[in-house]
Phi, psi and omega in degrees: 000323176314315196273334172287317198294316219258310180306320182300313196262354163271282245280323176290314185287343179288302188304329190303279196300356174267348175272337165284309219280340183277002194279307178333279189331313213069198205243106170227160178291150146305322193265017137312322202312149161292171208265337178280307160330286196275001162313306209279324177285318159321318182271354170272312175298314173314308171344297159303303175308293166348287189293333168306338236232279206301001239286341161279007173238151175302125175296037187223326199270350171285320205266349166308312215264004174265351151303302190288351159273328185264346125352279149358289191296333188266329185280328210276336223253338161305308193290306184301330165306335191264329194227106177298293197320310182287346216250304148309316180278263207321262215275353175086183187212198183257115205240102156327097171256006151210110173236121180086023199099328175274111195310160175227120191263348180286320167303332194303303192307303180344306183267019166047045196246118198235159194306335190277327182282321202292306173328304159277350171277323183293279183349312180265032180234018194049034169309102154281336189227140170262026174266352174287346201240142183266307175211145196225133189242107191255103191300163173303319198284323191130332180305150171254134230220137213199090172261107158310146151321298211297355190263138191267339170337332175068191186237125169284124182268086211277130189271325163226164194198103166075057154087012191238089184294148175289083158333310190288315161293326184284351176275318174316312176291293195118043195236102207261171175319306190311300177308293163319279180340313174274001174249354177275323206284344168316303187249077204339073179250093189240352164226107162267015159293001154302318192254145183267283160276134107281087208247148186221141213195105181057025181042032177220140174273132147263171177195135190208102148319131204288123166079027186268154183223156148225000000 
């Protein structure tokens, strides 16, 4: 009865502590997580399974080390917040897999992303043709992001992103540096270390300044 008891009283505490550390974490969806996210929930769950499994070794030496991954987990999602870059070395970034009707296959290879996957996310996106899709979007997560011709809405494109332009985008527009600057200095805009967003969009910039409120 001792050993059932002990197995009884890790696994509630052990659910109390995976439920703060997934609260910590924040509040995303499973197919959203970052690649650090789902790293820190596997080895917690092993983790867990272990100490329930071990029950005659000390509860302390498991639970040390799932503090020190949701630590782990808080330092890397601070760093991410502050740093695009790192943010980038982690989590990837978004890969154009269709623009105007056209696959684009060197990305496909690039992202190790094949006709099967693509074939089947246009399916749950009710694609029948892909000459229907304006632009297909491959997410950090994996999810596939899908804009039809028929959404009159256009596509948002972001041009700065925390005061740092996107080059890469502005070549996807056919679009220089020189051309922003001059459409930011119109609505008298001269440090874009200011803006937190730039989005070009329907041939109009949206723009939204850092720590701006109304």
């Amino acid at each position: 009865m001792e050993i059932y008891g002990t197995i009884l009283l890790r696994t509630i505490i052990l659910y109390v502590v995976i439920i703060i550390t997934f609260r910590l974490m924040g509040k995303r969806e499973i197919g959203e997580l970052g690649i650090v996210d789902l790293v820190v929930f596997v080895m917690i769950a092993e983790i867990a399974a272990i100490a329930i499994e071990n029950y005659n070794e000390s509860f302390s030496q498991y639970l040390i080390p799932i503090f020190l991954l949701v630590i782990l987990q808080v330092i890397f999602s601070f760093i991410s917040l502050k740093s695009r870059k790192f943010r980038k070395l982690v989590d990837g970034e978004p890969s154009m897999i269709i623009k105007r009707g056209k696959i684009d296959e060197k990305e496909m290879k690039r992202q190790r992303y094949n006709f099967d996957d693509l074939m089947m996310q246009l399916r749950e996106k009710d694609i029948r043709n892909i000459k229907d899709v304006e632009y297909a979007i491959l997410e950090p997560t994996g999810k596939l992001s899908v804009f039809k011709y028929e959404n009159e809405t256009g596509f948002t494109i972001p041009l700065i992103l925390e005061g740092k332009i996107q080059n890469d985008k502005l070549r996807e527009l056919n679009l220089s540096e020189e051309w922003l600057y001059n459409e930011l200095a119109k609505k008298n805009i001269i440090d874009i270390n200011k803006i937190s967003f730039c989005s070009y969009q329907n041939g109009e910039l949206y723009i939204d300044f850092i720590d701006e409120t109304k």
